[in-house]
N, C-alpha and C positions, 0 to 999 in steps of 0.2 A: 504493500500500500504506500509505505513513503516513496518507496523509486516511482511507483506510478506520480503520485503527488509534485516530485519535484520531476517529474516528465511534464506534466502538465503546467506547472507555473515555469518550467523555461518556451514551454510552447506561447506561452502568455505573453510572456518580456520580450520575446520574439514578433509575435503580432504588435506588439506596443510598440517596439524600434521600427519594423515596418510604414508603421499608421503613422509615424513621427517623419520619414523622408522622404523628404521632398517630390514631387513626381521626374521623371528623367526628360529632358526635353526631347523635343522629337528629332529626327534626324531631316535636317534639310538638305533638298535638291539645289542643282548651281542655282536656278533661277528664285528655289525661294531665298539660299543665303545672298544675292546679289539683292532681294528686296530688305531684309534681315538686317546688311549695312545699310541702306542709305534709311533707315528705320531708324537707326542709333543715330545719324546726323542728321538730324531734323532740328532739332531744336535750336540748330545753330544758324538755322539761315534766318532770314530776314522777313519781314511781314509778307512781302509779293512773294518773295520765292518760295516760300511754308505754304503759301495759298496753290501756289502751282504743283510741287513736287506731293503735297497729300492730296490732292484731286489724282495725280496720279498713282499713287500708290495704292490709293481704293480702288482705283481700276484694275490694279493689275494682279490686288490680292484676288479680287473677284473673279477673274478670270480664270484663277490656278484649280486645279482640277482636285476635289474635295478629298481631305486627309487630315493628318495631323497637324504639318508644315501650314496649309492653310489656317487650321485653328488659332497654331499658337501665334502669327504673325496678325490676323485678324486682330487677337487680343493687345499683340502691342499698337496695332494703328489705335485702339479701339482709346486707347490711354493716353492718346497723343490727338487726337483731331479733333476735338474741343477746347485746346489751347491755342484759341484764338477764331480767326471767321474765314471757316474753308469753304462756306459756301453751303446751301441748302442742297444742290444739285452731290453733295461730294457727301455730304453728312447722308443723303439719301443711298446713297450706295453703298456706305458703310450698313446703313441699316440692313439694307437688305441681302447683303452679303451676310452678315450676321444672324439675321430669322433661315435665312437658307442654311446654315452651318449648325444652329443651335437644334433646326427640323431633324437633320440628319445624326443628331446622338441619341443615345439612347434617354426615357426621359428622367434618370438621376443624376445626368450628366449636366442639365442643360442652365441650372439657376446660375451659376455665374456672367453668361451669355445674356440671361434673359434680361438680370439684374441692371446690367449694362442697356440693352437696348431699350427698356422701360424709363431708364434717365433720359436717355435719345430721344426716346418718344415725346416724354412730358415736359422736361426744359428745353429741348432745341427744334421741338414740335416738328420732326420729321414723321411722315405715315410708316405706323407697323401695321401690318395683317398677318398675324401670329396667336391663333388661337391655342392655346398649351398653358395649363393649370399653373406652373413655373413663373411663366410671364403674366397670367395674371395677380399671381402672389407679389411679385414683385414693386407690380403698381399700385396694389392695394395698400404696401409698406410706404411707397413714394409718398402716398396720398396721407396716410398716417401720421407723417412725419410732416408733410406738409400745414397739414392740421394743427400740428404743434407750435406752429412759430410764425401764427397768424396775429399773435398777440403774445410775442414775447419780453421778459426784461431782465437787466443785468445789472448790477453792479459790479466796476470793477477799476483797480486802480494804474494809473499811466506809470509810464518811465520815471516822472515827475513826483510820482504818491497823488496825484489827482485821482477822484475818484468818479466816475461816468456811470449814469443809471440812464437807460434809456426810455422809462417813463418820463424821464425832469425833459426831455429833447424834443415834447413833442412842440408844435409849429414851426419844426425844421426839416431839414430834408437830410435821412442820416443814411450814409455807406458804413454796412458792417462787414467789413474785410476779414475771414480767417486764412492766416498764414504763415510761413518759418521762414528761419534765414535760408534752411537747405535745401527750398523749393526754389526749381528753377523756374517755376510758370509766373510763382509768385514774386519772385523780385521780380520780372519782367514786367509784370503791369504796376507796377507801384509808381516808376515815373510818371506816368499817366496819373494815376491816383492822385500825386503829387500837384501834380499840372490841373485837373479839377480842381482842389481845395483853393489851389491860389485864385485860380477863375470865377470858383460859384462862393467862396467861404463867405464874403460880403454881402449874397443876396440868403444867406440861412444854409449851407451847407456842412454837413457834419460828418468828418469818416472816423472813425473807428476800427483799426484796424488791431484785429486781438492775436496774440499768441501765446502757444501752450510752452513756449521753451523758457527759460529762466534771464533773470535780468542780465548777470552777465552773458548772457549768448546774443539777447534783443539790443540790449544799450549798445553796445560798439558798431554794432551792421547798421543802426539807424543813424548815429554820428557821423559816419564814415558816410552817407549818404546824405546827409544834410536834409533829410524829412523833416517835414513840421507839424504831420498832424497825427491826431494823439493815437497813442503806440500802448495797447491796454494789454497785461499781463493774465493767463491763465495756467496755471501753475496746476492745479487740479483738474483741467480738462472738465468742468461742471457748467459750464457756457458753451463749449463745444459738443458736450453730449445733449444738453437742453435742443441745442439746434442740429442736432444728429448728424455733426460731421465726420466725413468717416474718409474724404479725401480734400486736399487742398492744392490752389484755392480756392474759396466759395463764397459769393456775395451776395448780401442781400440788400434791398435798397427800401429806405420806410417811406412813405409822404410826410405832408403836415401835418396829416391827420392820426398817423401814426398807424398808418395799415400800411400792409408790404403790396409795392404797388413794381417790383422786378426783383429776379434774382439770378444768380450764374452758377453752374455746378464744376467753372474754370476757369481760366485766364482767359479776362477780354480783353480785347484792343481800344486803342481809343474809341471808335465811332461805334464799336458795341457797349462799351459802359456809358459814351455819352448817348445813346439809346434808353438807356436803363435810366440814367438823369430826368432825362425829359420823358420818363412815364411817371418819375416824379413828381414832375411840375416844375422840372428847371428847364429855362431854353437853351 
């Protein structure tokens, strides 16, 4: 009985070390690993050329003939083409390159997929037609969450020890920015950011821009940028679970009135937050 016993709990620690690693990537073809690199150099081009080279790149995952290799590249476009404005025509073909890819697994496979394409659907309003329990679980969470931070409030203190509640703000127009220094999307719009506050801050504008990392990590990267607007500390992650953030960045924009009248589930560019402004009520 104990040799059977300690047969069965090394059978156990073995399924545990299993259930603990990692899955193995898949093995890509020349033509998927030639999408695979210019996939890692994305982020480094420039506004037009980002707009060009991910119009292409959705085409070309879509093309590839259904496998693994397509999954796992699908998933990193899928991580990347909402930083910034590729376009309703490129965002669509991600999607459905995506419902095509997610029909095709089996269905315990598909909620990461689905997850995905249901933010697609609902913040960047591209059409799914994806009937699958997965995908409507997913929306039904969107929606939950959404529910949540239709009327939300914070207090919380800046770089400075000021302290910001977003009840005291309302007759303003507030951008609540979540983000870290080690995000690249994030520092990318923050100039922008920048460039609002100085523009609208005179006519009632208000950003907020919060993070979960610690003062020595925020204070120096905001120094060293010469930011000016207020830089709010979340140390506990209790304002970021309140608004059920689970990747960054993510913005939401309040009115006067103090309803959430836009929000982003990524890095926008100028003329998409100044979109988000002027649903505001700023021009």
């Amino acid at each position: 009985m104990k040799l059977l016993g300690r047969a069965l709990a090394f059978a156990a620690a073995l399924a545990a070390l299993s259930a603990q690693t990692p899955p193995k990537r898949p093995e890509l073809s020349g033509p998927e690993k030639a999408i695979s690199e210019r996939l890692g150099h994305l982020r480094q081009l420039p506004d037009d050329q980002w707009v060009k080279e991910t119009g292409a790149l959705a085409r070309e995952i879509q093309a590839l003939p259904m496998g693994p290799g397509k999954q796992s590249l699908l998933g990193g476009l899928s991580g990347l083409v909402t930083e910034g404005d590729a376009g309703r025509d490129t965002l669509q073909v991600v999607a459905d390159t995506m419902a095509q890819v997610a029909g095709s697994l089996p269905p315990n496979q598909r909620a990461g997929l689905c997850g995905t394409l249901a933010r697609l659907a609902r913040y960047e309003h591209v059409k799914v037609s994806f009937d699958d329990p997965a995908y409507a679980a997913a929306m039904t969470k969107l929606e939950e969450a959404d529910r949540a931070i239709l009327k939300p409030d914070f207090t919380l203190a800046d770089l400075q020890g000021r302290t910001w509640s977003l009840k005291d703000l309302r007759g303003k127009v507030v951008l609540v920015n979540f983000w870290a220094t080690w995000c690249p999307p994030c520092r990318r719009e923050m100039p922008d950011m920048q460039a609002f506050y100085e523009r609208y801050g005179g006519q009632g504008l208000v950003i907020l821009a919060i993070s979960d990392e610690t003062m020595e990590k925020v204070a120096p990267f905001i120094a060293a940028q010469k930011y000016t607007f207020p830089v709010l500390l979340d140390p506990g992650r209790a304002v970021n679970k309140a608004f059920h953030i689970e990747g960054i960045p993510k913005t939401f924009v309040y009115g006067r009135d103090g309803k959430l009248a836009a929000q982003a589930i990524d890095r926008r560019t100028a003329g998409q937050m100044q979109e988000m402004l002027k649903q505001a009520g700023l021009e």
